[in-house]
N, C-alpha and C positions, 0 to 999 in steps of 0.2 A: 469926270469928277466922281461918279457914285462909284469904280472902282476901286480910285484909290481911298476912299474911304473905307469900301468892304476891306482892303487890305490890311488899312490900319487896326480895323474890328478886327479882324482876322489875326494879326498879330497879338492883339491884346489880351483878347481869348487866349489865345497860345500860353502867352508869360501866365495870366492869370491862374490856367489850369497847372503849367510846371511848377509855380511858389506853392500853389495847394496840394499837389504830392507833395514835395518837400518836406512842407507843414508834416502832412500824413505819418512820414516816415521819420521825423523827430529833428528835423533842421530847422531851425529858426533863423529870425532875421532881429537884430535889435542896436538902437542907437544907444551907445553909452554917452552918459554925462560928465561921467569920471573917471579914473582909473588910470593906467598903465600907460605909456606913452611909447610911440614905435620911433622908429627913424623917419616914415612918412608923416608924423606929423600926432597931436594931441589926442585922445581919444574920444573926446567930443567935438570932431571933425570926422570920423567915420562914422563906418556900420560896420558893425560884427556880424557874422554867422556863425552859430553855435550850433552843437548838438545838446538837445534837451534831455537833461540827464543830472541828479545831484549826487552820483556818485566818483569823487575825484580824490588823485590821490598826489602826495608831496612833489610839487613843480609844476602839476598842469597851470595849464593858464585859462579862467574861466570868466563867465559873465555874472553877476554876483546883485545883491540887492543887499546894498549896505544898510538898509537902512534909517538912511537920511535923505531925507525929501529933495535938495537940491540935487543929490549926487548920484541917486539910481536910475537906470542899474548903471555896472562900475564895470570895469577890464581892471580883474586881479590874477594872484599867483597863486597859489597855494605855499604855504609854507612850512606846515605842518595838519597831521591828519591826526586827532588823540581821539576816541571813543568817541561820542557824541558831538566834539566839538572843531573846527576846522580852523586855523589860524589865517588869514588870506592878507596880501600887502598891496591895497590898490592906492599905487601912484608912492607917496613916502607917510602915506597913511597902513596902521595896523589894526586887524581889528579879528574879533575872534565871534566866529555865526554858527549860529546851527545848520545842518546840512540841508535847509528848507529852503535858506535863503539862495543858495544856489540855483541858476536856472541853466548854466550848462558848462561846456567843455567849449574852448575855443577853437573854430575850424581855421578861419581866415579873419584877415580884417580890410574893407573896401577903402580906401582914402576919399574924403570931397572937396 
């Protein structure tokens, strides 16, 4: 009994320490509410991983804080990049943010 437990500890440790380099080195993990929809399914029904990062340019596809209390953060596009300001399209919603509100660049997305 008390091994398989030290294993389980053991394991968890493990995961624990790899999400916290991750972390470190600017990968994140974040549940969207809103946003963009894949072939597997709605995008609040995953988890993103992103790199943390608010500098993006026409087409990526990032993770975003629109804004609006029910809907962030969001899985959008970029659709245009002008001076100060970023046009993004999450979901058939448009909206134009400042580069703040971004919180990164889209690596993957997990389905649940």
């Amino acid at each position: 009994m008390g091994t398989t437990l030290s294993k389980i500890l053991r394991y968890l440790i493990i995961a624990l320490l790899f999400i916290g380099i991750l972390s470190l080195i600017g990968i994140r993990f974040e549940h969207p509410k809103s946003g963009l929809k894949s072939a597997l399914g709605s995008a609040d029904s995953s988890i993103a991983i992103y790199w943390h990062t608010n500098t993006v340019s026409k087409g990526s596809k990032i993770v975003v804080n629109l804004g609006i209390k029910d809907k962030d953060p969001a899985l959008a596009i970029v659709s245009n990049v002008s001076g100060k300001d970023i046009d993004v399209q999450a979901g058939s919603q448009l909206q134009r943010l400042t580069p703040d509100k971004v919180k990164g660049k889209l690596l993957a997305i997990l389905p649940f």
